[in-house]
PDB file of N, H, CA, C and O in Angstrom:
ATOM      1  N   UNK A   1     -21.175  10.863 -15.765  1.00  0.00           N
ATOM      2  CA  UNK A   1     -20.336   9.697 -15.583  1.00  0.00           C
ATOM      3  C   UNK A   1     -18.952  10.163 -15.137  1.00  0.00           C
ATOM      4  O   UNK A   1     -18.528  11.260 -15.502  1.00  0.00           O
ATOM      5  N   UNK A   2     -18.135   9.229 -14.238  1.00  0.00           N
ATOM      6  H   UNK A   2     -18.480   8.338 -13.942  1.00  0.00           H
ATOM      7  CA  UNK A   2     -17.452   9.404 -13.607  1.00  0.00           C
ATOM      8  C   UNK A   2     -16.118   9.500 -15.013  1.00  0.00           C
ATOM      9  O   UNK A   2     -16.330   8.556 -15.774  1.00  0.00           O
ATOM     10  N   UNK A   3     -15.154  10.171 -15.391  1.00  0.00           N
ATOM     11  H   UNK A   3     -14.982  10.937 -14.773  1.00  0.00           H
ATOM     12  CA  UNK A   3     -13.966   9.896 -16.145  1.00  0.00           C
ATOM     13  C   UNK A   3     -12.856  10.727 -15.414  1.00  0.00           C
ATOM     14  O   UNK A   3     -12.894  11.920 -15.113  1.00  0.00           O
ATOM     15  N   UNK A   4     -11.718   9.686 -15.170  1.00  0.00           N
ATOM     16  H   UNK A   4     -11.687   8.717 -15.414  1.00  0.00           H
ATOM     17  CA  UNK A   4     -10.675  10.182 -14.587  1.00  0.00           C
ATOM     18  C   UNK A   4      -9.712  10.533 -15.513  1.00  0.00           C
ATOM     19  O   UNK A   4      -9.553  10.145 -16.671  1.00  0.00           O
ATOM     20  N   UNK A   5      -9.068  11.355 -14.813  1.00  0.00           N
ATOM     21  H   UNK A   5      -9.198  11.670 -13.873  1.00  0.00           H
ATOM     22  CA  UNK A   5      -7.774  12.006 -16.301  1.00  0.00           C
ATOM     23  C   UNK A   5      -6.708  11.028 -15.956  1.00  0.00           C
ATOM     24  O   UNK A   5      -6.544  10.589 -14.817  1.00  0.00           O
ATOM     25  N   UNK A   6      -6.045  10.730 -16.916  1.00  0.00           N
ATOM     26  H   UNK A   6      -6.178  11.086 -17.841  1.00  0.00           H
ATOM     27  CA  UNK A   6      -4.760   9.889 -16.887  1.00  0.00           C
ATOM     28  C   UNK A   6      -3.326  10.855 -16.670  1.00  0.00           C
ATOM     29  O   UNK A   6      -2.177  10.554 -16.347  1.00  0.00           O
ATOM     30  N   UNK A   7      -3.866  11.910 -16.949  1.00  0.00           N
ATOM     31  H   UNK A   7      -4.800  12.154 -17.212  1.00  0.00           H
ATOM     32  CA  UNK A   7      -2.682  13.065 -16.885  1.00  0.00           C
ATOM     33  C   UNK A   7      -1.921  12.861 -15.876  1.00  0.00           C
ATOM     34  O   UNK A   7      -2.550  12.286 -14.988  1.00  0.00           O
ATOM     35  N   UNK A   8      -0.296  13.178 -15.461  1.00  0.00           N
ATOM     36  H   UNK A   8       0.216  13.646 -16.182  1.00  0.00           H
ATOM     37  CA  UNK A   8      -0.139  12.866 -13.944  1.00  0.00           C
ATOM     38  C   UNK A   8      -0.331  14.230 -13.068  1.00  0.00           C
ATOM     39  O   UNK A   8      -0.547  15.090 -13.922  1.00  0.00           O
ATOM     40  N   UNK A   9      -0.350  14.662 -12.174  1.00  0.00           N
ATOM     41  H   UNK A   9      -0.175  13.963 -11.480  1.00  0.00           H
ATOM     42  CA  UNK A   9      -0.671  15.401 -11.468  1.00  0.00           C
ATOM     43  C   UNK A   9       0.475  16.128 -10.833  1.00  0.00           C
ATOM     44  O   UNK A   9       0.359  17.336 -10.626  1.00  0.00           O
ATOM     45  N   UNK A  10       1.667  15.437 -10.480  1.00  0.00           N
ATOM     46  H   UNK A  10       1.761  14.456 -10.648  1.00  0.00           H
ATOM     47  CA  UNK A  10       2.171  16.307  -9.550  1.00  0.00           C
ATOM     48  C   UNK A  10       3.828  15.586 -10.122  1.00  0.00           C
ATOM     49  O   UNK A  10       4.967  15.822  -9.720  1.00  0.00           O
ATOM     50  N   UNK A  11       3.470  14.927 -10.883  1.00  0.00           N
ATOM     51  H   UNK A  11       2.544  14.735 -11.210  1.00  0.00           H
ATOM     52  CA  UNK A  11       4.973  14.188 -11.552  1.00  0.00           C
ATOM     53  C   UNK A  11       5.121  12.850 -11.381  1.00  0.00           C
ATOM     54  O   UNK A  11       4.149  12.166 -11.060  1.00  0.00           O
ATOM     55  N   UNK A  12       6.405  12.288 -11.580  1.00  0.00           N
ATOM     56  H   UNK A  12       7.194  12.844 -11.840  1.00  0.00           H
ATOM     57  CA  UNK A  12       6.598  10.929 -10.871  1.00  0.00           C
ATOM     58  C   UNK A  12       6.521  10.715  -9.268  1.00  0.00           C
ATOM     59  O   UNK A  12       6.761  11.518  -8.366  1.00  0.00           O
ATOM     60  N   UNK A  13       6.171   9.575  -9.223  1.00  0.00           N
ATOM     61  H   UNK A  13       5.976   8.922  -9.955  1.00  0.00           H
ATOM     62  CA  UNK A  13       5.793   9.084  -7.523  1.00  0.00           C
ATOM     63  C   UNK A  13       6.774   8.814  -7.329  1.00  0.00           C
ATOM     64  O   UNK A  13       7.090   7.910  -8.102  1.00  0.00           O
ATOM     65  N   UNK A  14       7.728   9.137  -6.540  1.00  0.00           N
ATOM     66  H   UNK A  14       7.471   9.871  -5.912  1.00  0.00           H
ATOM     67  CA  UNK A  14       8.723   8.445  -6.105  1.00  0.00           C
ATOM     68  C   UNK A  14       8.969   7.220  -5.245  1.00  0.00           C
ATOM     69  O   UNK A  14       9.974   6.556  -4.993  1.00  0.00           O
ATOM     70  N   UNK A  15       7.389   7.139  -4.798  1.00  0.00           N
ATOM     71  H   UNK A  15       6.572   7.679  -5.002  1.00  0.00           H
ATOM     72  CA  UNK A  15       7.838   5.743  -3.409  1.00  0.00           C
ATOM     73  C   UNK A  15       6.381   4.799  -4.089  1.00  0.00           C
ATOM     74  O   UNK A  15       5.479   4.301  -3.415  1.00  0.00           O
ATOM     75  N   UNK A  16       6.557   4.761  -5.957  1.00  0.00           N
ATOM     76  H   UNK A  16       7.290   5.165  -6.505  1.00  0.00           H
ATOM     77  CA  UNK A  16       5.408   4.069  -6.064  1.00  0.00           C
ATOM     78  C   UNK A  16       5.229   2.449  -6.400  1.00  0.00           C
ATOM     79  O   UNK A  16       4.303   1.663  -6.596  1.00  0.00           O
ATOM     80  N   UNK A  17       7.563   2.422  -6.317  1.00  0.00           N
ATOM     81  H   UNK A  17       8.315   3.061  -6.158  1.00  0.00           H
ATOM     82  CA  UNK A  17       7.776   1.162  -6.496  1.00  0.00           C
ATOM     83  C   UNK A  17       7.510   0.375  -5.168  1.00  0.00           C
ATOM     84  O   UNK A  17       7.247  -0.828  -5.147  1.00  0.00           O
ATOM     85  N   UNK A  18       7.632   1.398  -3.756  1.00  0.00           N
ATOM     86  H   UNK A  18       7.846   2.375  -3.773  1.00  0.00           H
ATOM     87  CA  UNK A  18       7.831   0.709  -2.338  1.00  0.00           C
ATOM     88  C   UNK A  18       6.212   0.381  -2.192  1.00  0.00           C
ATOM     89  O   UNK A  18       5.918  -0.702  -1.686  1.00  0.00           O
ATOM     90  N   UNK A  19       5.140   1.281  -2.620  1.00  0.00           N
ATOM     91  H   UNK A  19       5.380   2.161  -3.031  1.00  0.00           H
ATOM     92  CA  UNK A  19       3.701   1.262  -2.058  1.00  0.00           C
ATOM     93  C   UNK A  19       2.952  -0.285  -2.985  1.00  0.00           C
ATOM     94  O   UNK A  19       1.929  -0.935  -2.774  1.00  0.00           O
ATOM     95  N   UNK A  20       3.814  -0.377  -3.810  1.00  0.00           N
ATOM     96  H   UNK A  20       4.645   0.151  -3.982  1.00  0.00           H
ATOM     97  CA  UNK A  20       3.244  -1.730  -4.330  1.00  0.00           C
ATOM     98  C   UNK A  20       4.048  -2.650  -3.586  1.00  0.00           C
ATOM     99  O   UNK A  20       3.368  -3.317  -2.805  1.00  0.00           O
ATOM    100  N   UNK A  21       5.005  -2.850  -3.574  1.00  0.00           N
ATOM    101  H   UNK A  21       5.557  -2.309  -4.207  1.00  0.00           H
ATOM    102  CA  UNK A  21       5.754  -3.945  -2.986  1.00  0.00           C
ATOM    103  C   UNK A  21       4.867  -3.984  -1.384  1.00  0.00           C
ATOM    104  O   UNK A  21       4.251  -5.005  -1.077  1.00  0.00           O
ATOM    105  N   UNK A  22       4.898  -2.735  -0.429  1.00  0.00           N
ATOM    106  H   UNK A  22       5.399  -1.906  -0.679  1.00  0.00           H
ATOM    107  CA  UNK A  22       4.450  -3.144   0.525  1.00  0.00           C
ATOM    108  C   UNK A  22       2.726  -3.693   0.167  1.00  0.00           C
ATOM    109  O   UNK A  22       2.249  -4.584   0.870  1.00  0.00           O
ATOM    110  N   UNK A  23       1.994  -3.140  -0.837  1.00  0.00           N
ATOM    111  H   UNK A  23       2.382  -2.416  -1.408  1.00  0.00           H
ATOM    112  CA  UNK A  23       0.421  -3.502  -0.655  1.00  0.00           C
ATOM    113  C   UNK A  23       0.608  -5.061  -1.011  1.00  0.00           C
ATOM    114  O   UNK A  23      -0.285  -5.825  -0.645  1.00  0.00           O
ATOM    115  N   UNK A  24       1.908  -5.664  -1.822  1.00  0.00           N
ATOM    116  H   UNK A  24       2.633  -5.044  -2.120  1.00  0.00           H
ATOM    117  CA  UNK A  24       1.329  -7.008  -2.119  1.00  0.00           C
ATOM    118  C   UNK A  24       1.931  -7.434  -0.554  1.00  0.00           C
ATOM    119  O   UNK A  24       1.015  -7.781   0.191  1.00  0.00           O
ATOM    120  N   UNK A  25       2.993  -7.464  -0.062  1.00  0.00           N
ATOM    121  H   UNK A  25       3.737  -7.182  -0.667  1.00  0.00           H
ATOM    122  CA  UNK A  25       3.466  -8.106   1.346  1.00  0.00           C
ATOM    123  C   UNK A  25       2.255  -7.784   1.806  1.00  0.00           C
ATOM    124  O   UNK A  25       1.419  -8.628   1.482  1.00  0.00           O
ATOM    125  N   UNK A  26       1.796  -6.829   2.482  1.00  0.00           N
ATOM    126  H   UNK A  26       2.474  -6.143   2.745  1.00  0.00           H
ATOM    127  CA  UNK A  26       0.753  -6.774   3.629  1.00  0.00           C
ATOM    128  C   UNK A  26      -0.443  -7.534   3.147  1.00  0.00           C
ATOM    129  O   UNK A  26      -0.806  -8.380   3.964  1.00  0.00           O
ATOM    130  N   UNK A  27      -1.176  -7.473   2.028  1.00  0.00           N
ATOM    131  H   UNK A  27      -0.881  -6.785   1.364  1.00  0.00           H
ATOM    132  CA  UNK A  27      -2.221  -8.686   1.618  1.00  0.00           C
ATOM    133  C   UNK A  27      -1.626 -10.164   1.077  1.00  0.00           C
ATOM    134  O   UNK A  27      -2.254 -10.912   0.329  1.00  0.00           O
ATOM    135  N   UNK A  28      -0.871 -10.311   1.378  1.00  0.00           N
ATOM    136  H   UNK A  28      -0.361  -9.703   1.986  1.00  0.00           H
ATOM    137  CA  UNK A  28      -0.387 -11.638   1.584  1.00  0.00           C
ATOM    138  C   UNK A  28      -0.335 -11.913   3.132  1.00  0.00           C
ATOM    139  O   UNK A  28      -0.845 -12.950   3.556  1.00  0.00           O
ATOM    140  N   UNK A  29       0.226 -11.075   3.940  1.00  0.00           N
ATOM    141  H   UNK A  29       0.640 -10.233   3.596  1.00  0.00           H
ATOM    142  CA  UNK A  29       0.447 -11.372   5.222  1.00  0.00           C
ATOM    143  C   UNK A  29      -0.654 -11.456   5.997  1.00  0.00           C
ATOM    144  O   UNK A  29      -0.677 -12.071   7.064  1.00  0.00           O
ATOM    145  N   UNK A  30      -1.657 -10.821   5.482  1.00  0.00           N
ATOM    146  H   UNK A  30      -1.638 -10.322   4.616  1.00  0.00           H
ATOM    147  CA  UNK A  30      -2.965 -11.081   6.327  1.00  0.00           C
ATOM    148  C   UNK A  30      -3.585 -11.891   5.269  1.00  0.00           C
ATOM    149  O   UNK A  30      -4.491 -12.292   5.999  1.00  0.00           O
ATOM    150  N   UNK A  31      -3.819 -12.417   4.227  1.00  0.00           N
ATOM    151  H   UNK A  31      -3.082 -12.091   3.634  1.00  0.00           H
ATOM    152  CA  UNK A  31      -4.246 -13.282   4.011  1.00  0.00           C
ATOM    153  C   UNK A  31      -4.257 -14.725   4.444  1.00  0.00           C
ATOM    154  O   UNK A  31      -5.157 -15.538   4.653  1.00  0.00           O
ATOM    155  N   UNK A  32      -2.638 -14.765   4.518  1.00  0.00           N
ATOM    156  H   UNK A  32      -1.907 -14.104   4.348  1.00  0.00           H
ATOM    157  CA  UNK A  32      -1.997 -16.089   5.045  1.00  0.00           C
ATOM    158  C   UNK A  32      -2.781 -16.405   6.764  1.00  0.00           C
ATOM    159  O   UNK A  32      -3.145 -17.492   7.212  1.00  0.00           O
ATOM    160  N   UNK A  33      -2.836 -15.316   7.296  1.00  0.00           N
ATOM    161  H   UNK A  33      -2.540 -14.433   6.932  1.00  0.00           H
ATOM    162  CA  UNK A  33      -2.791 -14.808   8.429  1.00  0.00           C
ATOM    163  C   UNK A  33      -4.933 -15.436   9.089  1.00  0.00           C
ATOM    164  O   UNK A  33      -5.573 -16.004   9.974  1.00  0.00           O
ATOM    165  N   UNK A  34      -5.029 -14.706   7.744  1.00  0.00           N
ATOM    166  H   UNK A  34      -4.509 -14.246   7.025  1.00  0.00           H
ATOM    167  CA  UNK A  34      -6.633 -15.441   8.086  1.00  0.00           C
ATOM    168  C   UNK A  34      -6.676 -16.906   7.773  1.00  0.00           C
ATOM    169  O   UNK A  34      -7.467 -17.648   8.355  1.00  0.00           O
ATOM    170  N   UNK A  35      -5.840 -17.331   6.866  1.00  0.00           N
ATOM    171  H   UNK A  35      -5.197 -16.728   6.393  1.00  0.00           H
ATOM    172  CA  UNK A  35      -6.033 -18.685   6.254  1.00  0.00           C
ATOM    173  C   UNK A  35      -5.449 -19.785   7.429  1.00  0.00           C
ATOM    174  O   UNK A  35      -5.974 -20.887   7.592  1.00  0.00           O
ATOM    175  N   UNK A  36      -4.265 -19.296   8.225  1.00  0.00           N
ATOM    176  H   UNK A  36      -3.839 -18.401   8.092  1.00  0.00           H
ATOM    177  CA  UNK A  36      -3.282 -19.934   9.305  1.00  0.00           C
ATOM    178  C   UNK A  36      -4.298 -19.710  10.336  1.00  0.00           C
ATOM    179  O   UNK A  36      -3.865 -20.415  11.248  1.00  0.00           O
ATOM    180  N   UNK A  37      -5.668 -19.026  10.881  1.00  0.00           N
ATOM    181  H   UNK A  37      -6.020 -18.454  10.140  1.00  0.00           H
ATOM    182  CA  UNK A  37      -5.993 -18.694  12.027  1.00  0.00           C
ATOM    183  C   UNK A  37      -4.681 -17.820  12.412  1.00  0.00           C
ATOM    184  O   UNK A  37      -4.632 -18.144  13.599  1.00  0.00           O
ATOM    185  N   UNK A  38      -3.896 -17.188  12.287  1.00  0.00           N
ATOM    186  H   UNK A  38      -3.936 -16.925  11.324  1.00  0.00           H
ATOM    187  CA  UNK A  38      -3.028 -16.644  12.915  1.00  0.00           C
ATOM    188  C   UNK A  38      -3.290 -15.014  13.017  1.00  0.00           C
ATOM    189  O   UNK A  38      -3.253 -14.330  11.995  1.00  0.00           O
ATOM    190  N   UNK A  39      -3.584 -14.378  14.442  1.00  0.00           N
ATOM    191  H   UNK A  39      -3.615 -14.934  15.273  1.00  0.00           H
ATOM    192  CA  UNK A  39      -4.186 -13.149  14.614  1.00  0.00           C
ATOM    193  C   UNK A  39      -3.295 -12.416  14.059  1.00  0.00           C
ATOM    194  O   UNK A  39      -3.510 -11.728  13.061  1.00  0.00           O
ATOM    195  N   UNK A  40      -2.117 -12.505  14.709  1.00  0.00           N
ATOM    196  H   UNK A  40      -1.942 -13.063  15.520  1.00  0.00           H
ATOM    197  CA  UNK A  40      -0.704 -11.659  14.893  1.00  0.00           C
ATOM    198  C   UNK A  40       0.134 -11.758  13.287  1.00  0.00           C
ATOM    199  O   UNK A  40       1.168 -11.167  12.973  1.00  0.00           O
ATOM    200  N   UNK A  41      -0.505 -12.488  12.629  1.00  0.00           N
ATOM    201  H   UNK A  41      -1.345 -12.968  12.883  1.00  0.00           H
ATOM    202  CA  UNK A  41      -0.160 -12.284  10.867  1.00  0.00           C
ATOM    203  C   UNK A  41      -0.847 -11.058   9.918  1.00  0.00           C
ATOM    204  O   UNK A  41      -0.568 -10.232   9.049  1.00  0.00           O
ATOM    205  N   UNK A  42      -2.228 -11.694  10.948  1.00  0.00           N
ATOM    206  H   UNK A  42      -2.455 -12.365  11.654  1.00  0.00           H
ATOM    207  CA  UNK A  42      -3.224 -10.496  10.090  1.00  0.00           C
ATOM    208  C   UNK A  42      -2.484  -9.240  10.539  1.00  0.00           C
ATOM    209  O   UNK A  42      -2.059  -8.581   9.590  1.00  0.00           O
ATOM    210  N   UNK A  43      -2.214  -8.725  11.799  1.00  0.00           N
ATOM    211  H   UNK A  43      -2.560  -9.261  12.569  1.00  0.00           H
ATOM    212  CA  UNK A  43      -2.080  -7.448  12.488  1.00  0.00           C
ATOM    213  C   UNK A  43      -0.800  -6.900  11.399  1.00  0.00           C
ATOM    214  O   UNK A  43      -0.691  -5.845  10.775  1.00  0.00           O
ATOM    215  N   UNK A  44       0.132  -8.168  11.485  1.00  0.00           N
ATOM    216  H   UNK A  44       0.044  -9.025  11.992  1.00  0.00           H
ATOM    217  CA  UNK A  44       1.353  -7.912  10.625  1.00  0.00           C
ATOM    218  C   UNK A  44       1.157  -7.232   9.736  1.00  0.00           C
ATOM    219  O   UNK A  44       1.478  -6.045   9.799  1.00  0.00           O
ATOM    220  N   UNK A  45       0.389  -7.927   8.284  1.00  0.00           N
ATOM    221  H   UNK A  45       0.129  -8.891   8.233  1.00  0.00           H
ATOM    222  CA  UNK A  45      -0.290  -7.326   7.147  1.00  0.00           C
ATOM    223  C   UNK A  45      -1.098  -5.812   7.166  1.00  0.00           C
ATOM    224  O   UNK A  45      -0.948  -4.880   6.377  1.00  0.00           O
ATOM    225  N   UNK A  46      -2.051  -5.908   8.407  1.00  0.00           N
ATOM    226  H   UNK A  46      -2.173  -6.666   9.048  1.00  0.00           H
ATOM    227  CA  UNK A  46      -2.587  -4.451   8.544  1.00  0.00           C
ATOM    228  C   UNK A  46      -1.227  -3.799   8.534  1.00  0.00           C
ATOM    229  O   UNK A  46      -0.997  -3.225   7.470  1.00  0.00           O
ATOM    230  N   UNK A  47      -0.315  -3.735   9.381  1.00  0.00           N
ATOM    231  H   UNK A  47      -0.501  -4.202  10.246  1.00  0.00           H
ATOM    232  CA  UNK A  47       0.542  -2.767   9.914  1.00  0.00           C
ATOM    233  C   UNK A  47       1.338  -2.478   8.563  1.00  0.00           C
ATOM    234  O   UNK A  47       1.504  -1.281   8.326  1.00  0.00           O
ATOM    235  N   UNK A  48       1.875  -3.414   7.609  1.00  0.00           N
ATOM    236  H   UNK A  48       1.740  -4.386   7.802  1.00  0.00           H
ATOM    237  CA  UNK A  48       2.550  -3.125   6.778  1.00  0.00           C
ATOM    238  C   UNK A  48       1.634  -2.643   5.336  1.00  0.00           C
ATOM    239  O   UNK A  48       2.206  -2.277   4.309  1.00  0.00           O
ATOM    240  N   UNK A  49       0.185  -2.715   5.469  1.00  0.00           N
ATOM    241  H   UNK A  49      -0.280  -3.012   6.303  1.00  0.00           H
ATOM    242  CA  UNK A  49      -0.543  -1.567   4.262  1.00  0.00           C
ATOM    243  C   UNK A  49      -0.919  -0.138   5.036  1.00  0.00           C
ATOM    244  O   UNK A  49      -1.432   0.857   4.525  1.00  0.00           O
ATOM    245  N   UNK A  50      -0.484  -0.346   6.506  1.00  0.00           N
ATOM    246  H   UNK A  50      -0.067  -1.154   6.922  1.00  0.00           H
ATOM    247  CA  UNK A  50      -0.669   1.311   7.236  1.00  0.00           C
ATOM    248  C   UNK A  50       0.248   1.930   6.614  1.00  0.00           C
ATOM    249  O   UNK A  50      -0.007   3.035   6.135  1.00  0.00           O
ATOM    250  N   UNK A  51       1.377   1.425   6.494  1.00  0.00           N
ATOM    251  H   UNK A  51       1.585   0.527   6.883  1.00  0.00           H
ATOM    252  CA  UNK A  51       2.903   1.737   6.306  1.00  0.00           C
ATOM    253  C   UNK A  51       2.543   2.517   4.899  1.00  0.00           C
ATOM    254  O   UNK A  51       2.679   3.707   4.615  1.00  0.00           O
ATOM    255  N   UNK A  52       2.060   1.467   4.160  1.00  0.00           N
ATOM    256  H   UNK A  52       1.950   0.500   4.391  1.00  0.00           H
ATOM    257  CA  UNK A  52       2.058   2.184   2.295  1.00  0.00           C
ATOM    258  C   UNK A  52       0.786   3.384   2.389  1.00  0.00           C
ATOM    259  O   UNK A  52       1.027   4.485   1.895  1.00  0.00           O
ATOM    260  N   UNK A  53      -0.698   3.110   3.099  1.00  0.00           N
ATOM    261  H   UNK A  53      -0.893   2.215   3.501  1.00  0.00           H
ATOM    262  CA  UNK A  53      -1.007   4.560   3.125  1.00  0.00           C
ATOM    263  C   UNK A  53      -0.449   5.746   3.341  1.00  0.00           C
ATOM    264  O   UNK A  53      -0.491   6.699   2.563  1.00  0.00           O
ATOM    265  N   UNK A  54       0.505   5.682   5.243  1.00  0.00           N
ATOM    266  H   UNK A  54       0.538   4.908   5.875  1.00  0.00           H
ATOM    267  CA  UNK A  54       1.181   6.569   5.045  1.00  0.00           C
ATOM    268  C   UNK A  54       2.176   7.346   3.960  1.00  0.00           C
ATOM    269  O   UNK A  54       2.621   8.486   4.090  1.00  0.00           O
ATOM    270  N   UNK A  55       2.359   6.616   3.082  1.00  0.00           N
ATOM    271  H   UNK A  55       1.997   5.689   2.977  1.00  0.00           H
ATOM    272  CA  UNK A  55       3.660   6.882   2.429  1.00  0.00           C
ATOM    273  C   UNK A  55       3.170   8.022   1.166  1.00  0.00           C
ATOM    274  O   UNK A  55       3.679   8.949   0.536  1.00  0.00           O
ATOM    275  N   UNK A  56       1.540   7.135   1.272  1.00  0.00           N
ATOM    276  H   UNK A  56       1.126   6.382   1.784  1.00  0.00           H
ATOM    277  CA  UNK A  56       0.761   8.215  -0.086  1.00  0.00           C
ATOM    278  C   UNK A  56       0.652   9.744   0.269  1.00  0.00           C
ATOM    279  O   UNK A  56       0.165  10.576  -0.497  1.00  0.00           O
ATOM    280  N   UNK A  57       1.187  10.035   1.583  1.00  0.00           N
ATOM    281  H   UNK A  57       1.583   9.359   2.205  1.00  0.00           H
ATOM    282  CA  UNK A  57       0.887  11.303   2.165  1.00  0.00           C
ATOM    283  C   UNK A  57       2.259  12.659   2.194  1.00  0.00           C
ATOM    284  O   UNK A  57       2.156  13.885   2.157  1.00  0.00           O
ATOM    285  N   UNK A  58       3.399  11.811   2.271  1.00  0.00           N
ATOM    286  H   UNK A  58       3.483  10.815   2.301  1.00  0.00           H
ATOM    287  CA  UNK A  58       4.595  12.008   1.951  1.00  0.00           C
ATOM    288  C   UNK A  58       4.487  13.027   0.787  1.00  0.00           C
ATOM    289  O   UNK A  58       3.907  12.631  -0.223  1.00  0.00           O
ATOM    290  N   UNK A  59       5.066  14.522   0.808  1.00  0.00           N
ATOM    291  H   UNK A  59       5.538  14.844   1.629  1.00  0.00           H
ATOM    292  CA  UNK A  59       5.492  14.989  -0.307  1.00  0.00           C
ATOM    293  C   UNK A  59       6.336  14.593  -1.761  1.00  0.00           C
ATOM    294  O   UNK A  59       7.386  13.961  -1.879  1.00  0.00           O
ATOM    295  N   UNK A  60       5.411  15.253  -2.878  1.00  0.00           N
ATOM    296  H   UNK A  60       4.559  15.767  -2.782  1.00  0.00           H
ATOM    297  CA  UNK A  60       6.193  14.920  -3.943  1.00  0.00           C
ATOM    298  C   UNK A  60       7.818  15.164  -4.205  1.00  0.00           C
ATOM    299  O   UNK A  60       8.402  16.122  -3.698  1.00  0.00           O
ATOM    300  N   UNK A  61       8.313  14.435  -4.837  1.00  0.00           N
ATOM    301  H   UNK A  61       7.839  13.656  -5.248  1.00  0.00           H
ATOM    302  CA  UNK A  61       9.781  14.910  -4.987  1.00  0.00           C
ATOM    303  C   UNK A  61       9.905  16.539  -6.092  1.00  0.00           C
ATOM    304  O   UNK A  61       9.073  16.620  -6.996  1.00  0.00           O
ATOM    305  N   UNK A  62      10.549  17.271  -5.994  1.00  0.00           N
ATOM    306  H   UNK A  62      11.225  17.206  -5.261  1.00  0.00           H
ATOM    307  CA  UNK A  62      10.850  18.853  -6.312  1.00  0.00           C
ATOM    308  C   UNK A  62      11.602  18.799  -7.565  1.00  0.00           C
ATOM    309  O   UNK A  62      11.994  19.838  -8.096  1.00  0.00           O
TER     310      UNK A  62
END
């Protein structure tokens, strides 16, 4: 069975207040986006949870 450690790994996240803020904007923005028919909302939303993956890639702070 799968058990994950709760331990942290590499310290505090530093950008883990921005990667939530952007994951709720971007699934709101494409939600709205599917709900409006509006293409260019959804794209919005993709573009702004690209934004928070990238960010998971970003080095830890030292």
């Amino acid at each position: 069975m799968f058990r994950p450690s709760r331990k942290s790994r590499e310290g505090e996240d530093r950008f883990l207040a921005w990667k939530v803020r952007l994951f709720v904007t971007g699934a709101v923005a494409a939600f709205a986006g599917m709900a409006m028919s509006l293409s260019w909302l959804v794209w919005v939303g993709i573009a702004v949870l690209a934004v928070a993956v990238v960010l998971r890639f970003l080095p830890p702070r030292d």
